[in-house]
N, C-alpha and C positions, 0 to 999 in steps of 0.2 A: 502872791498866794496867801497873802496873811489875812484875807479876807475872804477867803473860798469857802464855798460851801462843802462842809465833809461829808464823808461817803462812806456805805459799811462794807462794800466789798472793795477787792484788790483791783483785778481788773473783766472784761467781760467774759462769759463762757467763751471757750473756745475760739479766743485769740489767737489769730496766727500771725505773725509779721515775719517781714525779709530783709536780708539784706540790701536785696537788690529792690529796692523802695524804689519808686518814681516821687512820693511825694516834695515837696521842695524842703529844702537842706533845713539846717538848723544850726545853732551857734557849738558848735564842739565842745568847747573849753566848760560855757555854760553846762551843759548836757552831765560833762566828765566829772565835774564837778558834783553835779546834785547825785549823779547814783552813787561817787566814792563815798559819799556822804548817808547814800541809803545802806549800802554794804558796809559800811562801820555801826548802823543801826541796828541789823541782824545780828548781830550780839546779843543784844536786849529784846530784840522783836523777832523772835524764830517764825514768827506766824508769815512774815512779807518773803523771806529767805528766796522762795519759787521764784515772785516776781521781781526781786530785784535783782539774781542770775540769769532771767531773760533781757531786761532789759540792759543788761552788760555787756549782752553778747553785739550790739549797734552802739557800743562807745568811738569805734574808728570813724564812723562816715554816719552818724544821727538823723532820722528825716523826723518830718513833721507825727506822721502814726506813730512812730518811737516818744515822740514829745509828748505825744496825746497822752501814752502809757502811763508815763515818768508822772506828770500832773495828777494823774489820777491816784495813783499810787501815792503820793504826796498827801492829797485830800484825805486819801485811808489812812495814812497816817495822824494825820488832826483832828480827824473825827474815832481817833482809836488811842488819844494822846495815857488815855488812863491804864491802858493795857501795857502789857512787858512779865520780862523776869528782872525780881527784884534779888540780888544776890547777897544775903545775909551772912554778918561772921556767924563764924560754927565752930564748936570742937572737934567735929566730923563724927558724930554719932549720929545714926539715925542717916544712912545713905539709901536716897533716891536715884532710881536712875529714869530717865524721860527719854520718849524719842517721836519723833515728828517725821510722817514721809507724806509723800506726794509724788506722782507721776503721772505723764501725758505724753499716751504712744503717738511715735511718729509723730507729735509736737514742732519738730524742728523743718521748719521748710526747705529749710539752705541747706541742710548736709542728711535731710531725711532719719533721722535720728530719734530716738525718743529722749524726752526730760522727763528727772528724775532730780527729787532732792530729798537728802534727811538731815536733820538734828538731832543730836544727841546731846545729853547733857547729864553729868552725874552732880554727886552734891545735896545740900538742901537747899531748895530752889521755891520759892514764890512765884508763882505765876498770877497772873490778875487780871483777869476776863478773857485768856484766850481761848479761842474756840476750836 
């Protein structure tokens, strides 16, 4: 991936995936790996948070359209490497509070569900290019 081409969005309008994927398998441990890695990111990058709580939900059994996701999301990321919160010492004057939501009814195919996600964040907080 260290030579991919980056990408400015996350993933395509209205994605839907399953669990019960037919596509062919995929390596696990790989997979398990790259989103724990994405969801320790979401700290710094509140903007991916949506897509990398979809993509956690296929960490047991991974198909190939879960891979396609993960890749892709990867490339947002590198093509987005200048954005983040930057968390600055403070004396704690001067409190911000931030919050970030997103939802997609009925979103969920497998359990019929809607997704929802927010961040919040108080503090003095830097943010830098998010959208």
């Amino acid at each position: 991936m260290a030579e991919c081409k980056p990408c400015v969005t996350l993933m395509e309008e209205r994605l839907k995936l399953m669990k019960a994927s037919t596509t062919a398998k995929v390596d696990a441990t790989l997979y398990q790996s790259i989103v724990g890695g994405l969801r320790y990111l979401v700290h710094t990058r509140s903007d991916i948070a949506v897509a990398v709580s979809y993509v956690s939900r296929f960490m047991e059994d991974p198909r190939e359209d879960h891979w396609a996701v993960v890749k892709r999301l990867l490339r947002y990321v590198k093509g987005t490497v200048d954005q983040g919160i930057v968390f600055p010492k403070t004396d704690g004057s001067g409190l911000q509070f931030t919050v970030f939501s997103d939802a997609d009814m009925a979103g969920d195919i497998d359990r019929r569900r809607s997704t929802s996600a927010c961040s919040s964040s108080s503090g003095r907080l830097q943010s830098h290019g998010c959208r």
